[in-house]
N, C-alpha and C positions, 0 to 999 in steps of 0.2 A: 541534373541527375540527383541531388543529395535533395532538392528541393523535394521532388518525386517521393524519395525513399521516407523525408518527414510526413509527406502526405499518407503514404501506407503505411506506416508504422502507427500515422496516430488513429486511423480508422481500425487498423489492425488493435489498436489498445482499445477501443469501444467496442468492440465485437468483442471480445475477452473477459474483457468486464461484465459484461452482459452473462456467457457462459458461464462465470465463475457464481452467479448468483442462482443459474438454472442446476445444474448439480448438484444429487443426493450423497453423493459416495466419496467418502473423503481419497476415499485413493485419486478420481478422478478431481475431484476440489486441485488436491496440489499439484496434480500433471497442470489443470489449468491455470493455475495461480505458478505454478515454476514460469507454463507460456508465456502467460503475461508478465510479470516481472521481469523477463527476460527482454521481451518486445522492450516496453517500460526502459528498462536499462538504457540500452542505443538509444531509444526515440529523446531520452531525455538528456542524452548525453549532444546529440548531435542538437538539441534545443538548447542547450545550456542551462538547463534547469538544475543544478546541481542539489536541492532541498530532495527533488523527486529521483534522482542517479542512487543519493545513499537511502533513500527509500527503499524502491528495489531492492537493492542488490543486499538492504538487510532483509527484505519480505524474499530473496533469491536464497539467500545463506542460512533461516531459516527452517523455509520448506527442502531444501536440498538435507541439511540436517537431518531435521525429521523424518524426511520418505530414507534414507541412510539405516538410521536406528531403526525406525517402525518395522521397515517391506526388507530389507535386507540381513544377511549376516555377519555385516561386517562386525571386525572386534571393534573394541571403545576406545580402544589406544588412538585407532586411526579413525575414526568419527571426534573423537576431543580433537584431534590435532587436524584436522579439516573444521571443527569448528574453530579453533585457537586461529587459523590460516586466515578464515575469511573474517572472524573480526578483527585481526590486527590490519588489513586490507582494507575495509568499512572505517575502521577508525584513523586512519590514511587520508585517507580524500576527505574524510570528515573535514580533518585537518586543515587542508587545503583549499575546500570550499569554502569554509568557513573562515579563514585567511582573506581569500579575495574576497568576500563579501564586506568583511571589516573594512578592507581596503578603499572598498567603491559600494556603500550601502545605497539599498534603494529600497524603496515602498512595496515595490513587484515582490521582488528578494525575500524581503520581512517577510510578506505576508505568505510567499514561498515557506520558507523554513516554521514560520507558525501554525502553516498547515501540516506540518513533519512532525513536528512536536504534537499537537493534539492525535495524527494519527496512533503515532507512539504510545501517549498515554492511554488511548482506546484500546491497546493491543493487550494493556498491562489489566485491565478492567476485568472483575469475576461478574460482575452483574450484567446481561446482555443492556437493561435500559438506560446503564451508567454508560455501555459501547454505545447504541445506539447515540445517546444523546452526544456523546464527542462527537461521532461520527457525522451527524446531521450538522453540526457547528464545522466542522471540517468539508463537509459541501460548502457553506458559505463562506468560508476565510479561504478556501482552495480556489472557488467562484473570482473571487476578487485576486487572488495573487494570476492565476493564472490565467484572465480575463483579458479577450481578445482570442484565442486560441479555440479553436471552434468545436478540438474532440475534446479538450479538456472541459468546455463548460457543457456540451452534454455529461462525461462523465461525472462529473461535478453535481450535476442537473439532475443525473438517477439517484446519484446518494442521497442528494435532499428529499428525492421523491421517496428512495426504498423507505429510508429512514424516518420518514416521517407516517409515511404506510402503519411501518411497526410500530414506532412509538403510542401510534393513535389508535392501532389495531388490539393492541395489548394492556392498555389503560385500564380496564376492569378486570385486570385478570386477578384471582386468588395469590396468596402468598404460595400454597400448596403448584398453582401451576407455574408461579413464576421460578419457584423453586425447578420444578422438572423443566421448564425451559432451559436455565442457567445450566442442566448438564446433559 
């Protein structure tokens, strides 16, 4: 049964993925990026993947955040302190993931948590070609940690594709349009 449910959760994380790239409308963007990181969550929890658990569930804590402040009324007392909740929670397993990893390192792992960190630094990026180009290097370093695994290296597989789409796509573009891209 739990075999089952990896099966549908990771097909159910390709179909997501896919959605979240067809989407104009940022309201709709993080309805689907909440789904998928949520999927994401479990699927990767019951894989053991714990690089892509505190992934999620910081791409979960986030967009939860954000659609909070944006769409809602809530005061900031209780938006800080939902945010305060879930990174000390994130910074938790952090912990501990990164504990067992120390404990019993592996190549898989590495290259696991390598692909966490470059997605990260992608996150932090003002320039879309500076994302882009993490992004594309994290299809390949995600390719190989998570290699074997047959929805990961599709989704894997679209990012090197999307990403490379755009990088190649957008190569002659003016300063002036790179500029109105970036916002």
């Amino acid at each position: 049964m739990v075999d089952l449910l990896k099966e549908v959760l990771g097909w159910t994380s390709v179909v997501l993925y896919i959605l979240l790239t067809i989407f104009n409308s940022m309201k709709f963007t993080r309805y689907a990026a909440f789904a998928s990181a949520t999927n994401d969550t479990v699927w990767s929890i019951l894989m053991g993947w714990w690089p892509k658990v505190i992934l999620n569930l910081s791409v979960n804590a986030i967009n939860a955040y954000r659609y909070v402040k944006d769409f809602t009324k809530t005061g900031k007392a209780v938006v800080n302190t939902l945010a305060a909740i879930m990174a000390t929670a994130i910074l938790y397993i952090t912990y501990i993931a990164i504990s067992a990893f120390i404990a019993e390192p592996t190549l898989t792992v590495a290259l696991q948590y390598g692909d966490l960190i470059i997605i990260v630094a992608a996150l932090y990026m003002t320039s879309l070609k500076n994302y882009r180009m993490l992004m594309l290097l994290s299809g390949f370093v995600g390719m190989a940690g998570y290699f074997g695994n047959p929805q990961m290296m599709i989704i894997k597989a679209l990012v090197i594709a999307i990403m490379s789409y755009k990088l190649y796509s957008t190569r002659h573009m003016t300063k002036d349009q790179q500029l109105a891209e970036n916002h």
